[in-house]
DOVO-208821 format. One record per residue (C-alpha): x, y, z. Coordinates in pm, 1 decimal, always signed. Each point is the difference from the previous one (the first is absolute). Layout:
<site x="X" y="Y" z="Z"/>
...
***
This chain:
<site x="+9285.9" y="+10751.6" z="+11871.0"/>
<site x="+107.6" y="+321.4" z="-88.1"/>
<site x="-122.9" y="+133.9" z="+380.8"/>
<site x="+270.6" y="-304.2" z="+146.4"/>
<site x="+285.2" y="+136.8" z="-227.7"/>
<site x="-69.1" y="+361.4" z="+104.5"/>
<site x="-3.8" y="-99.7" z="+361.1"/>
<site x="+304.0" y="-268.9" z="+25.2"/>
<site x="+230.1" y="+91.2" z="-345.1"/>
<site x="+118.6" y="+326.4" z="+157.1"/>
<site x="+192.1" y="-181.3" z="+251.1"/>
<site x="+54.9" y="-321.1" z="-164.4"/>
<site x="+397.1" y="-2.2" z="-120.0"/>
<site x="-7.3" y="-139.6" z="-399.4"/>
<site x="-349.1" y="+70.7" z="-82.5"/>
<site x="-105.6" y="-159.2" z="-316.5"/>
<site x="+390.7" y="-28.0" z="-7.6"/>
<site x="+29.8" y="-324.9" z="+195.1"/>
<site x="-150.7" y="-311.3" z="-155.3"/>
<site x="-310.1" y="-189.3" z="+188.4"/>
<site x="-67.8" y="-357.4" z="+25.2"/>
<site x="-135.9" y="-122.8" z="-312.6"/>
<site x="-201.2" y="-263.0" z="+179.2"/>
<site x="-133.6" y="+221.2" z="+223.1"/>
<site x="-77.5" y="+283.4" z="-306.7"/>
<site x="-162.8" y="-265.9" z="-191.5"/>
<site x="-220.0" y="-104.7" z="+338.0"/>
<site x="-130.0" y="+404.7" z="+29.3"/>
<site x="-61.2" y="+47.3" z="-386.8"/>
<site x="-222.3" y="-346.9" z="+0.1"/>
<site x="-165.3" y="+67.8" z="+336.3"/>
<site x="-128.5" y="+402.3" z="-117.0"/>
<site x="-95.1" y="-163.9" z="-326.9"/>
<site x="-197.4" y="-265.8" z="+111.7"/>
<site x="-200.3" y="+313.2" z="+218.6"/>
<site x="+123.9" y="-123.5" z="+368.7"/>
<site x="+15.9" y="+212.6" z="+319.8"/>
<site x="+359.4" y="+85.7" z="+1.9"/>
<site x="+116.2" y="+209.0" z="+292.2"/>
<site x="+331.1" y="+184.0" z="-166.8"/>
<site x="+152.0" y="+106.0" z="+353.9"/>
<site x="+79.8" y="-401.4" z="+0.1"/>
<site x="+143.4" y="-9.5" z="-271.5"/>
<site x="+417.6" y="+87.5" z="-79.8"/>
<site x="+8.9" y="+362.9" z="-195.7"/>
<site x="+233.4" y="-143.0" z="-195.8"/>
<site x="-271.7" y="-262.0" z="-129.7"/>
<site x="-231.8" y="+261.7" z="-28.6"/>
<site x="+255.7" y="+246.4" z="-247.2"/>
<site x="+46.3" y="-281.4" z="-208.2"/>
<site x="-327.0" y="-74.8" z="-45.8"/>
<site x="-74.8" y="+389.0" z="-69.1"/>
<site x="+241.6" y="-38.2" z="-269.1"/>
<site x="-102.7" y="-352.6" z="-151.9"/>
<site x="-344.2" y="+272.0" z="-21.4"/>
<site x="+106.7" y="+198.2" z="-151.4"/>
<site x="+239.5" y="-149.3" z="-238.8"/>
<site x="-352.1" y="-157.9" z="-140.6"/>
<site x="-206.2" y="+276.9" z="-33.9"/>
<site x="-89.4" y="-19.8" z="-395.1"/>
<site x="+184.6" y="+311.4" z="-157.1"/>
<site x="+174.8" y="+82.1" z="+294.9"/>
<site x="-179.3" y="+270.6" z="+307.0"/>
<site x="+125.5" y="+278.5" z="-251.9"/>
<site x="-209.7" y="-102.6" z="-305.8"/>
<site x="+153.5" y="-193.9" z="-311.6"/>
<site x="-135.9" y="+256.6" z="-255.6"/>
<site x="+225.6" y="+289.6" z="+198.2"/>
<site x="+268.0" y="-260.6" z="+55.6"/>
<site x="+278.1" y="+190.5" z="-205.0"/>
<site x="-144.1" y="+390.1" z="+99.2"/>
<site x="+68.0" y="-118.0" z="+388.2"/>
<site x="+372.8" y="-97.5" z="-109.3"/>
<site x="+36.2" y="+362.5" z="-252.7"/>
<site x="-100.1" y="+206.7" z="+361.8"/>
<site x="+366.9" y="-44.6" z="+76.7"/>
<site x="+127.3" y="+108.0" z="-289.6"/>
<site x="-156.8" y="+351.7" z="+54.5"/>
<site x="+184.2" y="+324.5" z="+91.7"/>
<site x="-3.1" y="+97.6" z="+367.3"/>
<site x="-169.0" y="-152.3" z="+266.8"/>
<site x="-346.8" y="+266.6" z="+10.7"/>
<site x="-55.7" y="-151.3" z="-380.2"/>
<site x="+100.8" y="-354.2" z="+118.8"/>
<site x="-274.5" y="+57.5" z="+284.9"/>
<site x="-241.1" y="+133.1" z="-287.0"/>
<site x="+35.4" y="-273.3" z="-205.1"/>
<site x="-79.4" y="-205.7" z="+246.7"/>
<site x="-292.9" y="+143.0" z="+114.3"/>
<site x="-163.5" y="-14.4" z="-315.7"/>
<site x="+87.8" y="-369.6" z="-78.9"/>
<site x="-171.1" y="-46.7" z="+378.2"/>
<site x="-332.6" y="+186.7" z="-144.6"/>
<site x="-18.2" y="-269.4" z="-268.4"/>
<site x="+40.3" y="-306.1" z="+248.3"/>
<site x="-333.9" y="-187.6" z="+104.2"/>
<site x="-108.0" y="+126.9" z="+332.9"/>
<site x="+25.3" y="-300.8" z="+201.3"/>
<site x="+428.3" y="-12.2" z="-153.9"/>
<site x="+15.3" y="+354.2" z="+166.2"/>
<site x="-132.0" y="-84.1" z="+299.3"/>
<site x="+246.6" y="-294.5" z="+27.7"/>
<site x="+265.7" y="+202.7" z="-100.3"/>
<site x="-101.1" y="+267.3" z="+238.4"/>
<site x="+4.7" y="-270.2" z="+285.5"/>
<site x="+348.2" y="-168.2" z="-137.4"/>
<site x="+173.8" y="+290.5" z="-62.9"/>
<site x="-103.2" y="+115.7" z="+371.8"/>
<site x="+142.4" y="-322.2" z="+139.7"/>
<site x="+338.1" y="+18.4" z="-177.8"/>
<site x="+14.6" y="+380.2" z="+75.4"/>
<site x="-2.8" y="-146.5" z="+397.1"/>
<site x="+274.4" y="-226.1" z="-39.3"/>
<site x="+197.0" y="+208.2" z="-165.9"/>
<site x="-38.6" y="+282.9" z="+235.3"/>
<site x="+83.0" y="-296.5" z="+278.4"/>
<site x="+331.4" y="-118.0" z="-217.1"/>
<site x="+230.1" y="+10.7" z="+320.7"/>
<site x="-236.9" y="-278.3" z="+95.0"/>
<site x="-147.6" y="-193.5" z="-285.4"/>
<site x="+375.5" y="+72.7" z="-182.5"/>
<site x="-231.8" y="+63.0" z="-273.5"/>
<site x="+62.6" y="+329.7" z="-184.0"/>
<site x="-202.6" y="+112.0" z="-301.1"/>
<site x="+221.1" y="-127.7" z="-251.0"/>
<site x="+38.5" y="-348.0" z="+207.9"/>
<site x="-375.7" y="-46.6" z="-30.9"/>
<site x="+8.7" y="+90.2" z="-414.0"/>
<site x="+227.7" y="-251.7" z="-38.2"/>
<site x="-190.6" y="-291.1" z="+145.9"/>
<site x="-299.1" y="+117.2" z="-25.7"/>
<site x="+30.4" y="+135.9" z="-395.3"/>
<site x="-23.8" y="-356.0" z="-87.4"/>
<site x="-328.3" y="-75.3" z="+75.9"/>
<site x="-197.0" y="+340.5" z="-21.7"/>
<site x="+117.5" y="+101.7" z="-334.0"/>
<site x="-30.7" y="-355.4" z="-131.2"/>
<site x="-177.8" y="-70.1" z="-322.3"/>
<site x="-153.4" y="-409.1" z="-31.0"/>
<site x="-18.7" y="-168.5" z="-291.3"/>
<site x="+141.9" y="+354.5" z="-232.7"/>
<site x="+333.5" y="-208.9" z="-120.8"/>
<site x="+209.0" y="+307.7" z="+133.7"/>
<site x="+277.6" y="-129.1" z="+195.6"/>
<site x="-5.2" y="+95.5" z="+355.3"/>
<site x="+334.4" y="+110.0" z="-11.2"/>
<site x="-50.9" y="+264.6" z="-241.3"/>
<site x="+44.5" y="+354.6" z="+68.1"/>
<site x="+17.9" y="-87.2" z="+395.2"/>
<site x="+195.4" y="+286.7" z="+76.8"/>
<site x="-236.7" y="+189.3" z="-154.7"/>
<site x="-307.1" y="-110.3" z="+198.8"/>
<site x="+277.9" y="-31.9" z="+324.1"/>
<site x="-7.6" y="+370.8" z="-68.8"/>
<site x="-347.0" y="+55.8" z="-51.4"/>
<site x="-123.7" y="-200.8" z="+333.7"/>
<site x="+273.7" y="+193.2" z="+261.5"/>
<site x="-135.6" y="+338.5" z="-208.0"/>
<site x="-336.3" y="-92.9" z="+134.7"/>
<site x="+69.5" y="-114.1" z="+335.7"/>
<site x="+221.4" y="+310.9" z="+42.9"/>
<site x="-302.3" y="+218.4" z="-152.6"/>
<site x="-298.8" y="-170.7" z="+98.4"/>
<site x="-103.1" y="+275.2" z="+241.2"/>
<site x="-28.7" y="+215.7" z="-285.2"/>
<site x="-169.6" y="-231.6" z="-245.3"/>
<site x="-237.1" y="-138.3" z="+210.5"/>
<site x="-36.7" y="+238.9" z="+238.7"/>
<site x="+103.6" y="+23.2" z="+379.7"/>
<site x="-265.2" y="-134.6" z="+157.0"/>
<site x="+118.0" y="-388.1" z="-102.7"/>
<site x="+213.8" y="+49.2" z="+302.3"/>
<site x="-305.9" y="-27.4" z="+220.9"/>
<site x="-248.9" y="-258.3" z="-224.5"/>
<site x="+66.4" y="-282.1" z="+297.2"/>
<site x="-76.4" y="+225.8" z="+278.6"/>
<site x="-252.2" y="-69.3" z="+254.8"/>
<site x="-336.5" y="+20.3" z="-127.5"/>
<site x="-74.0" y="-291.1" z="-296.8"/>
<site x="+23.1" y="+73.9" z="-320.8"/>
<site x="-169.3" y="-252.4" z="-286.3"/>
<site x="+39.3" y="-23.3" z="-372.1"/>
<site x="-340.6" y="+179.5" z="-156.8"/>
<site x="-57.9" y="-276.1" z="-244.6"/>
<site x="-236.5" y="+202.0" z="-190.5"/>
<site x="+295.7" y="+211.2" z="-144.7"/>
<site x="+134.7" y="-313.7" z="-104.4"/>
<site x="-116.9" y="-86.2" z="-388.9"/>
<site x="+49.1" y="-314.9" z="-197.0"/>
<site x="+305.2" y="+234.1" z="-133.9"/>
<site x="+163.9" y="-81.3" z="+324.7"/>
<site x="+313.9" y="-189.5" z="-46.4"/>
<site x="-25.3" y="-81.7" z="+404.5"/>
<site x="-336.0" y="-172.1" z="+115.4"/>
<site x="-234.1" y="+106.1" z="+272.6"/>
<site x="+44.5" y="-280.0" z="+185.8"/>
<site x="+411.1" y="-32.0" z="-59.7"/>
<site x="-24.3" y="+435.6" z="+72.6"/>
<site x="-149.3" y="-110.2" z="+390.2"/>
<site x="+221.7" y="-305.9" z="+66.2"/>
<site x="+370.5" y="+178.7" z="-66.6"/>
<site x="-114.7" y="+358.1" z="+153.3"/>
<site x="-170.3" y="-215.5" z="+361.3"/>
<site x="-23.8" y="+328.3" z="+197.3"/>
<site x="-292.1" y="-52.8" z="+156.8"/>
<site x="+151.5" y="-187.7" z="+261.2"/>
<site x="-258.1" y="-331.5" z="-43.0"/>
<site x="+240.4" y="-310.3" z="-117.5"/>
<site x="-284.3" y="-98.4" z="-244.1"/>
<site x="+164.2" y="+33.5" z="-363.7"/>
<site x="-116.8" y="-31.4" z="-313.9"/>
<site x="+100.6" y="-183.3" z="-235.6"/>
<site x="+294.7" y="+50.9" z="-234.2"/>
<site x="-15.4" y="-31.1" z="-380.4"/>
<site x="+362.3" y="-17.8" z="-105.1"/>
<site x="-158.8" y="+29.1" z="-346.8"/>
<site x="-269.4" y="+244.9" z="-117.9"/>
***
């Protein structure tokens, strides 16, 4: 999913901006949870944002862990941008592996768009916007999803803007040529992201089989 996004986003105008068909959404979600052979390249990358973000949105605690929920918003609170990148960094350390390697792979995929705004009209602050919404979103915590949003607004841009630095600079290459897989050994019953949910949403190795997706883990 992920690998579809990296490819077509750049150069799609409104990504994750423009809505998708519901209907057609809905169709995707049930067809990669019920384990069918979906080919994405058939499929509108508009439908397959949304359903990236309907992902993520569900992911128990949010991608950035529940427990470091308010930490991740206090990073942009710090001095200058070095500490901001420090702070970061060590919140990163204390993720589950298979939430960095997402992140790794996300943050890698926004970083493309971005860098491809004249196209995708998509600039690092357009993607925090509607993308803040669903990564830093915690289910079921009685927090309204409208507080501190300029706050996490802030904090999502700062890592799309930085993510070179925090994750290193070799995201900008993870869909390159040669396949790369999810080692599901480093990926413990700490996880927040399954194995199986890990494989279906990074799809780089080029085969249309997909896993399936547990929207809840």
């Amino acid at each position: 999913m992920l690998s579809i996004i990296n490819q077509k986003g750049p150069f799609t105008e409104g990504i994750f901006r423009k809505p998708a068909s519901r209907k057609s959404a809905i169709a995707l979600k049930n067809k990669l949870n019920a384990g069918h052979k979906v080919n994405l390249d058939d499929e509108s990358i508009l439908v397959v944002s949304s359903v990236l973000k309907d992902f993520l949105r569900n992911i128990q605690g949010s991608v950035f862990s529940a427990h470091l929920y308010d930490k991740w918003l206090d990073v942009i609170d710090q001095g200058n941008e070095e500490e901001k990148i420090t702070a970061t960094q060590r919140l990163v350390d204390q993720l589950p592996r298979a939430n960095v390697v997402f992140l790794r792979y996300l943050f890698g995929v926004l970083h493309n768009i971005e860098k491809h705004s004249s196209s995708s009209q998509m600039t690092a602050h357009d993607l925090s916007l509607y993308l803040t919404p669903s990564i830093l979103c915690l289910l079921n915590s009685g927090s309204s999803a409208f507080e501190n949003v300029s706050k996490k607004v802030s904090l999502i841009q700062f890592l799309i803007e930085n993510c070179l630095k925090i994750f290193g600079e070799d995201i900008t290459s993870l869909f390159g040529e040669n396949s790369v897989s999810c080692d599901n050994s480093d990926i413990t019953d700490n996880s927040e992201i399954s194995a199986s949910a890990m494989n279906m949403l990074l799809n780089v190795s080029g085969r249309n089989r997909l896993n399936k997706l547990n929207y809840y883990y």
